[in-house]
Structures are given as C-alpha cells and as structure tokens.
C-alpha positions as CSV (number, residue, x, y, z in Angstrom):
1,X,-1.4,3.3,-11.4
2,X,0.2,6.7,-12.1
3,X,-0.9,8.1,-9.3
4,X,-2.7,10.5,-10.9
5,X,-5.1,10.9,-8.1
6,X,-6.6,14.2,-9.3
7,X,-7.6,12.5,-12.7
8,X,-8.8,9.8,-10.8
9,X,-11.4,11.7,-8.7
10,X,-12.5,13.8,-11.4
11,X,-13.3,11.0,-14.1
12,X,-14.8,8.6,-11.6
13,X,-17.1,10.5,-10.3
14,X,-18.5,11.0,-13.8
15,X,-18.4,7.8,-14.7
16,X,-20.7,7.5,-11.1
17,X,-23.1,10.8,-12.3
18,X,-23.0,9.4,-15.9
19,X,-24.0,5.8,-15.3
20,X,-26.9,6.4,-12.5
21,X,-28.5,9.1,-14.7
22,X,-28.3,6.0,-17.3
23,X,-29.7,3.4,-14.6
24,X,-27.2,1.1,-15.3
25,X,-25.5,-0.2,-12.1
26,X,-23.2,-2.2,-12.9
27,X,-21.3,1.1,-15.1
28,X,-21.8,3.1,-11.3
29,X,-20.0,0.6,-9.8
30,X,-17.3,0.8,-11.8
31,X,-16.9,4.8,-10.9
32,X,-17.3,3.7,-7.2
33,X,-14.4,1.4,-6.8
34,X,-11.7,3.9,-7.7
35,X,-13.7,6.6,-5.2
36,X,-13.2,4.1,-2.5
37,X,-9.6,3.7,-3.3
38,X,-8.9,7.1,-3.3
39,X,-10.8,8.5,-0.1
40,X,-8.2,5.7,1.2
41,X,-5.8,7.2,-0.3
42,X,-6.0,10.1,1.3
43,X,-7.3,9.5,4.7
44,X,-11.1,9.6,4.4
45,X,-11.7,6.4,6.0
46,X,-15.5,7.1,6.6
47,X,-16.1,7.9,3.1
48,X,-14.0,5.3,1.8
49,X,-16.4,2.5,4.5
50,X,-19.2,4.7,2.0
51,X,-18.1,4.2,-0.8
52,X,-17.3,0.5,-0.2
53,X,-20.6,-0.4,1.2
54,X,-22.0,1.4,-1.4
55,X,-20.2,-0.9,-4.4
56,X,-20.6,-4.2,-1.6
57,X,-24.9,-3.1,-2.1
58,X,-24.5,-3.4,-5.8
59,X,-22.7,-6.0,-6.5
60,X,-24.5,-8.4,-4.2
61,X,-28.0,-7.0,-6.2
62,X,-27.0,-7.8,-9.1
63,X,-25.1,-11.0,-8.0
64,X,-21.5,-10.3,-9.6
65,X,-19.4,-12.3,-6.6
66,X,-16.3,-11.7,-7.6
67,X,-17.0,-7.5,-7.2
68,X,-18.5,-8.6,-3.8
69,X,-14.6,-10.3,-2.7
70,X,-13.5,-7.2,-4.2
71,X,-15.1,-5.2,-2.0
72,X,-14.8,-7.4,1.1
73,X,-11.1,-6.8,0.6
74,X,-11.5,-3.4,0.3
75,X,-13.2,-3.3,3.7
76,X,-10.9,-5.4,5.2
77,X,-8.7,-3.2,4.4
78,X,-10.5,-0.2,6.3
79,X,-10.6,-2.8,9.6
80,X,-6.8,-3.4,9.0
81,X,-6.4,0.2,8.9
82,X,-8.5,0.6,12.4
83,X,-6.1,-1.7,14.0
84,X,-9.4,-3.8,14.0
85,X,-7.5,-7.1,12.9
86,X,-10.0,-9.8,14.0
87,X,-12.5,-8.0,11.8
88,X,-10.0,-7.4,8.8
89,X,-8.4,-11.1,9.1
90,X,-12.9,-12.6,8.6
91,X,-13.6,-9.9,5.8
92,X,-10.0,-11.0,3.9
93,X,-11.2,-14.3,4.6
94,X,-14.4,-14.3,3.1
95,X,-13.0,-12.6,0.1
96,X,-10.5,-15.2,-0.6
97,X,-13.2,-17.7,-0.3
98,X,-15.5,-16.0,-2.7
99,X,-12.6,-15.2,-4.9
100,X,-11.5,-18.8,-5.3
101,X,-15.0,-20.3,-5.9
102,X,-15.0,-18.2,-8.8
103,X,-11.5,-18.7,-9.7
104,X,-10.8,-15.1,-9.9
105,X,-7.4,-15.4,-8.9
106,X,-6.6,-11.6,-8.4
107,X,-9.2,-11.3,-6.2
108,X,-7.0,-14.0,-4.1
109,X,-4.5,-12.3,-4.6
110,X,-6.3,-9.3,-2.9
111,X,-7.3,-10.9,-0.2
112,X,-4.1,-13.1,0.7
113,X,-2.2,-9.5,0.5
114,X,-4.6,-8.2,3.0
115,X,-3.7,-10.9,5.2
116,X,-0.4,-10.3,5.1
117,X,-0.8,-7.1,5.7
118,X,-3.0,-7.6,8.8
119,X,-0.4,-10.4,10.0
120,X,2.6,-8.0,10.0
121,X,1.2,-5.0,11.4
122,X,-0.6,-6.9,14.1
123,X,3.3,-9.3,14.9
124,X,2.9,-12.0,13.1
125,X,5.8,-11.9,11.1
126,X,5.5,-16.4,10.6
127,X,2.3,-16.2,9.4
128,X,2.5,-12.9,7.0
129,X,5.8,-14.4,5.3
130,X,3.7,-17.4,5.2
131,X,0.8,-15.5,3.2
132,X,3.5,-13.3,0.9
133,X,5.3,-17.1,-0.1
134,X,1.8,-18.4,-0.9
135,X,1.3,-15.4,-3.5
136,X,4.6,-15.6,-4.3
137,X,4.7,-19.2,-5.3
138,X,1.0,-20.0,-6.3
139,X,-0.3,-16.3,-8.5
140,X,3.6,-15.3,-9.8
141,X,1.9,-16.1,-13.7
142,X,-0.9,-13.6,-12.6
143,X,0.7,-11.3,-10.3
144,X,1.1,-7.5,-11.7
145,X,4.3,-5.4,-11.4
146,X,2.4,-2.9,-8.2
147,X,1.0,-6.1,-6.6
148,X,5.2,-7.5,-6.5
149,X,6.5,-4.4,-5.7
150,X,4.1,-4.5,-2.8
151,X,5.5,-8.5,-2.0
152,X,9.0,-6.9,-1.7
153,X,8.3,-4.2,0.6
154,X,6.4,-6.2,2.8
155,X,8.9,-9.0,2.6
156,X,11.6,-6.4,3.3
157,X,9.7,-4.6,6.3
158,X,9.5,-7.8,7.9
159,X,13.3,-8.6,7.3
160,X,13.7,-5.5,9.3
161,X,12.0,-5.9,12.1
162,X,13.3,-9.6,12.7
163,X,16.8,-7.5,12.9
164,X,18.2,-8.7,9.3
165,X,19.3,-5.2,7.5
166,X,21.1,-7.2,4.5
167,X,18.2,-9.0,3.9
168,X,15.7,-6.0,4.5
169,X,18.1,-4.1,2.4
170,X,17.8,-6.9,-0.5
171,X,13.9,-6.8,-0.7
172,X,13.5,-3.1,-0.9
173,X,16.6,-3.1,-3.6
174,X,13.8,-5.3,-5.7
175,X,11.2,-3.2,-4.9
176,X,12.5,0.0,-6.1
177,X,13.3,-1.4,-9.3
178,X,9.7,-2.4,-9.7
179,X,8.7,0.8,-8.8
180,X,11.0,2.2,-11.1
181,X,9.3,0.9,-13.8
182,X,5.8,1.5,-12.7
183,X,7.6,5.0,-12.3
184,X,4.4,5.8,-9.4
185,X,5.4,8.6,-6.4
186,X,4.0,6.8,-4.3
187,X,5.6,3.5,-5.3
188,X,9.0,5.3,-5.4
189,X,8.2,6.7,-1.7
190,X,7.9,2.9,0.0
191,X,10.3,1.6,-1.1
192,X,12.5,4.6,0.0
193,X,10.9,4.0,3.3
194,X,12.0,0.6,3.3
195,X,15.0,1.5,2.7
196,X,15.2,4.0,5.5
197,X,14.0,1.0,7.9
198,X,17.0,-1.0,6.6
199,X,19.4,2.0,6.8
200,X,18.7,2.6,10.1
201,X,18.8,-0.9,11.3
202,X,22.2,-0.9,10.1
203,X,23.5,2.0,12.1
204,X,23.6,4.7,9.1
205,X,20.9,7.0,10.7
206,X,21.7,9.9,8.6
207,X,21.1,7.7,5.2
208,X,17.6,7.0,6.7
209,X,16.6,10.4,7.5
210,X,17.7,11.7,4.6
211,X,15.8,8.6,2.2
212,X,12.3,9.2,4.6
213,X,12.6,13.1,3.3
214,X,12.6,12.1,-0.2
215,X,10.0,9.5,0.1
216,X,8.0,11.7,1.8
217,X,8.4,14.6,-1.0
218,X,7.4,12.0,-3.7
219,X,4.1,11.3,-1.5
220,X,3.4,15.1,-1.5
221,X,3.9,15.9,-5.0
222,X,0.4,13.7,-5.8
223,X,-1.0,15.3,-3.1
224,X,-1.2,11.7,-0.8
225,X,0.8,12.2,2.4
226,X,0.9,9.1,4.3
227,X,-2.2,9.5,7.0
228,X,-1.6,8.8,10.3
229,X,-3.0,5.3,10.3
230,X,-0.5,4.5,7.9
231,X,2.3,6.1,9.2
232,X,3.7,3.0,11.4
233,X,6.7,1.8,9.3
234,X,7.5,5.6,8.5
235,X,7.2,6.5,12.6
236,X,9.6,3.6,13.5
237,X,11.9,4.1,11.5
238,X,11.4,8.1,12.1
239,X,12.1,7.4,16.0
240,X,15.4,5.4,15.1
241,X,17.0,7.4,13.3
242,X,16.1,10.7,15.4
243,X,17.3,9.2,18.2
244,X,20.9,8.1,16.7
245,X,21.3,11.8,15.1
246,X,19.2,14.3,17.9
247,X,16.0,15.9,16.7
248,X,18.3,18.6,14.9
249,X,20.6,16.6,13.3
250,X,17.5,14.6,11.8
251,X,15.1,17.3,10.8
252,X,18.2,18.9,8.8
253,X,18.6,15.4,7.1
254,X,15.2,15.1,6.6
255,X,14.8,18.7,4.6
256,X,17.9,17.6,2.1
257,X,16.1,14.3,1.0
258,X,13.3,16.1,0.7
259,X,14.9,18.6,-1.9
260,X,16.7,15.0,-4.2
261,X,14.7,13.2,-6.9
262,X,12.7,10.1,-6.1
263,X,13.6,8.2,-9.3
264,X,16.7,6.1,-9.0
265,X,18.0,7.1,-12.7
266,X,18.6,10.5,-11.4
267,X,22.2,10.8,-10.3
268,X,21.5,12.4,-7.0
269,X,19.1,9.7,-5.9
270,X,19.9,9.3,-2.0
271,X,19.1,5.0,-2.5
C-alpha cells in the first residue's frame, strides 16, 4: 500500500521459502498473492499467470473459496491486460459469484472493479459507470481508501473520453486527495494522469504534458514504470497534447514535470 515494491518482493518470497519448508500451504499462499501482484506490477505478465495459477492450485486444494475469487480476479485481470475481454469479463464473473456465495464482499468488490475496468478499456463507457455506481452505492461501508481512489479515476477517465473536462477534472480532483492520504507514488501518478486527460481535453496542452512528466517521475521512483499494456490512458493523452504543442514543445514540458514533487502539499505541485 506504500508501494514499497522492493520490500514487497523480498519478504514474500520468504514468507513463500519459509512456509513450504514448513508444509503448510495455506502460509505459501499468503507469500504468493503479493508475488503475483507485483510481477503485475512490473510487467511480468507470464510470471504473474504463474504465480496466480499457482495460488488458484492451492486454494481450490484446500477448499478456501473466497482465495479462489481472489485469484480468478487476479487472472481476469491478466486477460484484461491481454486485451482478452471476453475471457477477463467470465473470470470477473465467476469471482463475483464465488465472492457473494461467501459473502466476502471485497472480493465483490474485486471482481465488480475488474469489470469496470474491462468495460471501459474495451468502450463501454454505460456499462463500466454502471459497475463503478454499483460499488459505489452497494460496498461504500466496506470500500478502502485505494479501492475509491481507484472509483474516481476510473469515473474521471470516463468523464474524459465522453468529452466532459469539468466533470473529468472533478473526479481526478477527488482522487488525488485520496491518494494524498494513502500518500502511494503510484497513487499520486494516476491521478496526475487523469488530470493530464482532463487538461488536455480542455485545450491546456502544456498543463498536461507537464502533469504526465511528474506522474511519470512518481512511477519511477518505486521502480514501476507503467508497461506498455497499461500505458493506454497515458498514450492518449500523450498524443493530445503532443500534437497541440509539437513534439519539442511537449518533450520540454514533459522533462519540467518530471523534475516537481508529486505530492499536492508541496507548493510547486503542477495539479
């Protein structure tokens, strides 16, 4: 949640060394969630499909359902990542299911946000808002502070690309003060994207280049540049505000965000 992501590889996979010298599966799984996350994180799809499958094997032996929606989701995830959304849209389907039936109503959660996700990126803005209201209105007494910051960017990305820059503007204002708090790079970093997407909507080309170079300093510093699959948002906006400024004027932009703070309590925050 800190993005600590060095911390994160080093202690889980002791946790995963520790806990299969012991026998005990269900303490390896626990070390091979975070893995998963983290090869994600950073690009490895193939070993984070490994590491997934891996904790799926698991949980299903020793019958713990709601770690099998977990990790459903988490493949759905890699499908959604693939572009493979007929595949991501069943997997995030048959994690909700499996989540509700045990009333595990993050997992829900989980699965609904994959949805979403799927929804927008494949242009279905309807039925991704439609998802993001559900969470919204139905898990709000459950929801965590990175699972609504998430709910604003995604409501705000799709604000954007129905043409609304007040409103897209609006949802990645919320965001950013979540991420604030959570005080994560990488949180910091999307909603600066968003922001860029709304800046560049509304004609102010150079605020956008100059909010995508920070956000993409704040990835760097924990070691996570966005990977290509997930570059989509960050390549639209990229493209519409290069081509308002020219490739020079944009790359120059681009290299001064890159050098201002991330964190909105700094006074030379580009937001």
């Amino acid at each position: 949640m800190r993005g600590d992501l060095d911390t994160v590889g080093r202690d889980a996979s002791r946790v995963v060394a520790l806990f299969r010298e012991l026998g005990d599966r269900w303490g390896e799984l626990q070390g091979i969630a975070p893995l998963a996350v983290l090869a994600e994180i950073k690009g490895e799809y193939d070993e984070a499909a490994r590491r997934q499958h891996e904790g799926l094997r698991i949980a299903r032996e020793l019958g713990l359902e709601a770690e099998v929606a977990a990790r459903l989701s988490g493949l759905g995830r890699l499908a959604l990542l693939a572009r493979d959304w007929e595949r991501a849209r069943e997997l995030h389907e048959e994690a909700r299911r499996r989540a509700a039936a045990q009333g595990y109503r993050y997992g829900e959660i989980h699965a609904e946000m994959g949805l979403a996700l799927g929804a927008r990126r494949s242009g279905d803005l309807a039925a991704a808002e439609s998802y993001l209201f559900r969470i919204r209105d139905r898990h709000a007494d459950v929801s965590s502070p990175a699972g609504d910051h998430l709910l604003h960017a995604e409501l705000g990305f799709i604000a954007e690309l129905r043409g609304d820059a007040p409103r897209a503007e609006a949802e990645h204002r919320r965001g950013l003060a979540i991420a604030r708090q959570l005080a994560e790079p990488r949180a910091l970093a999307l909603s600066l994207e968003g922001l860029a997407g709304a800046a560049a909507l509304a004609g102010d080309a150079e605020r956008a280049a100059l909010l995508l170079g920070t956000a993409d300093a704040a990835r760097r510093s924990v070691g996570a540049p966005l990977p290509p699959a997930e570059r989509g948002d960050v390549d639209r906006v990229t493209a519409t505000a290069s081509a308002s400024l020219g490739p020079a004027a944009f790359a120059h932009a681009f290299e001064r965000g890159a050098q201002l703070p991330a964190d909105p309590r700094h006074p030379g925050h580009p937001g």
